[in-house]
C-alpha positions in Angstrom: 8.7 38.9 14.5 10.9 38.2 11.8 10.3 34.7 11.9 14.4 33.7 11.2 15.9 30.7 12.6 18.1 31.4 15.4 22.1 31.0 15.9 21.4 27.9 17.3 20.0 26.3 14.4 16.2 26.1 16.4 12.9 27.2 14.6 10.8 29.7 16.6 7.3 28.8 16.9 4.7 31.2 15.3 2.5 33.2 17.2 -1.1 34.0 17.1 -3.7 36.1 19.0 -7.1 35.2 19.3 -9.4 37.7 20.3 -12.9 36.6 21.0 -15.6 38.0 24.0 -17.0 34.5 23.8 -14.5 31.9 25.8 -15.6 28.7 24.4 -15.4 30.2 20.9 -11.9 31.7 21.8 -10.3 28.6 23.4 -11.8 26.9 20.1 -9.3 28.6 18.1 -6.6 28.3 20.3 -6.7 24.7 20.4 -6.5 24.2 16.4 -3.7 26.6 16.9 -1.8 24.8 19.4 -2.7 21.5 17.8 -1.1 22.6 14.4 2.3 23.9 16.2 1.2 27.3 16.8 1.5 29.2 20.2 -1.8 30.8 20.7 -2.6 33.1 23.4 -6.2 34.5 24.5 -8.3 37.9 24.4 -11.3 38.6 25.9 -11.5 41.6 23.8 -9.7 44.9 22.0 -8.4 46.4 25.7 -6.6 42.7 26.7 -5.6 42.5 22.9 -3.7 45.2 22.8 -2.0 45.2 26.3 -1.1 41.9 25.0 0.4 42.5 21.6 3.4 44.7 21.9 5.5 42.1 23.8 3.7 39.1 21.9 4.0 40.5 18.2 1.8 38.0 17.0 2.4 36.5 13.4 -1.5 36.5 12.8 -4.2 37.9 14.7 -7.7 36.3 15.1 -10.4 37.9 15.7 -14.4 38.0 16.3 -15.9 41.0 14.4 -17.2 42.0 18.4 -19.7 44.4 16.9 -17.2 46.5 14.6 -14.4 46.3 17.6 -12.6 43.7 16.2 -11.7 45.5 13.2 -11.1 48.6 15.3 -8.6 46.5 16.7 -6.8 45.6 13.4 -6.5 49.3 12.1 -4.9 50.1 15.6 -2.7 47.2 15.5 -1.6 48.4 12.0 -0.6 51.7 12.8 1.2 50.4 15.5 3.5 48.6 13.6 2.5 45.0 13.8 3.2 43.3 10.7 0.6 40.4 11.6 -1.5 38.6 9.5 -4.9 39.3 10.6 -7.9 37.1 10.0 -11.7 38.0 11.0 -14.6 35.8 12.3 -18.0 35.9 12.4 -21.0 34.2 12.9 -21.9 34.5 9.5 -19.1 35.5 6.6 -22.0 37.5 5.3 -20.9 40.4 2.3 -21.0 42.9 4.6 -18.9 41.5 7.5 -16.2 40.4 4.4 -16.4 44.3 3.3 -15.8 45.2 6.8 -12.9 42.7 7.7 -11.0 44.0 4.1 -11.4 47.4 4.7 -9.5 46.7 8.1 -6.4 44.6 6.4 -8.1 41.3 7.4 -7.1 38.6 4.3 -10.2 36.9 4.5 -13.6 36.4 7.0 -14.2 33.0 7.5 -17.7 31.7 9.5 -17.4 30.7 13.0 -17.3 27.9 14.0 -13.8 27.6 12.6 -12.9 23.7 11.2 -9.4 22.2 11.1 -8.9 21.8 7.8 -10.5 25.1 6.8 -8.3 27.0 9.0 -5.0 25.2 9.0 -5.5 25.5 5.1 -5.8 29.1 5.5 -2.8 29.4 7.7 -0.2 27.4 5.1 -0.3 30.3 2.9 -0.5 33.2 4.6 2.1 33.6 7.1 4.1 36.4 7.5 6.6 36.8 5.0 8.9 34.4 3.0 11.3 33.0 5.8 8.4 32.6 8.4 6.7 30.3 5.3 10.0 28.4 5.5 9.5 27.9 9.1 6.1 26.6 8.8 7.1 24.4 6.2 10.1 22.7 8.5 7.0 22.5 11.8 5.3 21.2 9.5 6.6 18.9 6.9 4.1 17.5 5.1 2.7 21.0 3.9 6.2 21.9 2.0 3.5 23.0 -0.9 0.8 24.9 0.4 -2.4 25.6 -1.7 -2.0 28.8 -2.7 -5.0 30.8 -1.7 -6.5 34.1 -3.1 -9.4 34.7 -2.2 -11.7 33.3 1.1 -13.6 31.5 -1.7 -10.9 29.4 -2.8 -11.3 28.2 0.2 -13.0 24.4 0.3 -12.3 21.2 2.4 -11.5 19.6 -1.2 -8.2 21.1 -0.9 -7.3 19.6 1.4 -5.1 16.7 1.1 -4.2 13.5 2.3 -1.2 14.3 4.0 -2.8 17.1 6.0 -5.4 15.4 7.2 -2.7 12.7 8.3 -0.4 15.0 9.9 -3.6 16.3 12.0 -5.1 13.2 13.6 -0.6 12.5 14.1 -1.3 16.2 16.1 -4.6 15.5 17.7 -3.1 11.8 19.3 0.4 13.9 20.5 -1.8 15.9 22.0 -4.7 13.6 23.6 -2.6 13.2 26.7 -2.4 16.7 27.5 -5.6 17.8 27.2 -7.2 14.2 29.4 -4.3 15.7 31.9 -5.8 19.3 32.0 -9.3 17.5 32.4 -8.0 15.6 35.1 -6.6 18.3 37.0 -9.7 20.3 36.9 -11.6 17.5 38.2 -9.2 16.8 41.0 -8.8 20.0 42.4 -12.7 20.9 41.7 -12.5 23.4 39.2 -15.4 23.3 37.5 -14.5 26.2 35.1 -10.9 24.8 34.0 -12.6 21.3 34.0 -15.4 22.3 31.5 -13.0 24.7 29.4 -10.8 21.7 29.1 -13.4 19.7 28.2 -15.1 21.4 25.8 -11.7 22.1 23.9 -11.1 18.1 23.3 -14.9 18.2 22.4 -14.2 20.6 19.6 -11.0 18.8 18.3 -12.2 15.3 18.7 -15.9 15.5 16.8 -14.2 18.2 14.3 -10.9 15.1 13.3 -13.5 12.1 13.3 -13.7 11.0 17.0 -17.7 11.5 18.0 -17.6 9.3 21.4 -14.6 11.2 22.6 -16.3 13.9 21.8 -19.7 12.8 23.1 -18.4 12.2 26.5 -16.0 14.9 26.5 -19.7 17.2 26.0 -21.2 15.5 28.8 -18.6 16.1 30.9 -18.6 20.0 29.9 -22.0 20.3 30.4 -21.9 18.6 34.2 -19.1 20.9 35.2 -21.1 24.2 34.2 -23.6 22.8 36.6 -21.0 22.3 39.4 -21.2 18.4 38.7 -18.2 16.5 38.8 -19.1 12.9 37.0 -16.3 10.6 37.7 -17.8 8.0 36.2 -17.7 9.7 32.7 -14.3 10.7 33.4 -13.9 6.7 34.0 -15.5 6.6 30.3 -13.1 8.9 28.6 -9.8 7.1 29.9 -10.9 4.0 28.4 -11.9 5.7 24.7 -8.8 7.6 24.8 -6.7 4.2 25.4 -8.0 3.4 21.7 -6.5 6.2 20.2 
């Protein structure tokens, strides 16, 4: 992807991949993706990455470490001709695992979990190429100037400013009613697995952008669900928080 604005004048959305055997972890990700603009799609690992990639080409690729896998992943990508940005995780941004994710074209290995301002941070700078940076700067226009980042340990919550953390909790209410709409499906049609997926996601969002009883109940919920519980009356309890936001 080239990233240019199209004969009709519109912006094309970037694109990530997340890859990630864990799907809590994964669907983490993808959320502050999709909450900062971006549309994200989901691996379970390197085989489901890189059926997925060719008709995707993803401007940045995500990925868990998934015992030396994940940067299998990137060199393969690479020689393929994707032209992604490529960013590792892992549990602990160790020496070694920030060795390994270099050596594989990966501009930095953060720690997992991933926050929002860490990662959206990370992303104003490092799209891919000049005209895509244009494009993230008209989705986004707050972030015009991005921080320019070197190295992962530039890297800080400090720079972060006002204005970004603004323009998320503007993203995180846009999308509250989405996300209370997935959790209502799932509870409606008795999914238990799309209800605590859903859940969990608006957990992660909510306690990560300032919001502990949303994200308190949205836990609680999460956690019935895995046991095939269905608590209305929590779901009762989330309505009336999210009316306050």
């Amino acid at each position: 992807m080239d990233g240019a604005v199209g004969a009709d004048g519109v912006v094309p959305v970037l694109t990530a991949l997340v890859v990630d055997d864990q799907p809590e972890a994964r669907r983490h990700v993808a959320a502050l993706l999709e909450l900062a603009g971006w549309q994200a799609h989901e691996a379970a690992g390197v085989r489901e990455a890189l059926s997925q990639a060719p008709a995707l080409d993803p401007d940045l690729v995500v990925t868990d470490l998934l015992g030396g896998a994940g940067t299998a992943l990137l060199r393969r990508l690479r020689v393929q001709g994707s032209e992604a940005r490529f960013l590792v995780m892992a549990d602990a941004a160790t020496d070694e695992a920030r060795s390994e994710a270099a050596a594989a074209g990966a501009l930095a290995c953060l720690a997992k979990p991933l926050g929002p301002r860490l990662l959206l941070d990370f992303l104003r700078s490092r799209t891919t190429g000049p005209t895509a940076q244009e494009n993230l700067a008209q989705i986004h226009p707050t972030e015009i100037r991005p921080t320019e980042i070197h190295e992962v340990d530039d890297l800080h919550d400090d720079d972060v400013d006002a204005d970004l953390m603004d323009r998320l909790q503007e993203m995180y209410v846009n999308a509250l009613p989405g996300r209370l709409s997935a959790i209502t499906t799932g509870a409606r049609s008795g999914d238990t697995t799309a209800l605590a997926s859903a859940a969990h996601t608006l957990a992660g969002t909510s306690g990560q952008l300032g919001h502990p009883e949303v994200a308190s109940v949205c836990r609680a919920i999460a956690s019935d669900a895995r046991r095939g519980i269905l608590a209305h009356s929590r779901l009762m309890e989330l309505r009336a928080l999210a009316v306050l936001h």
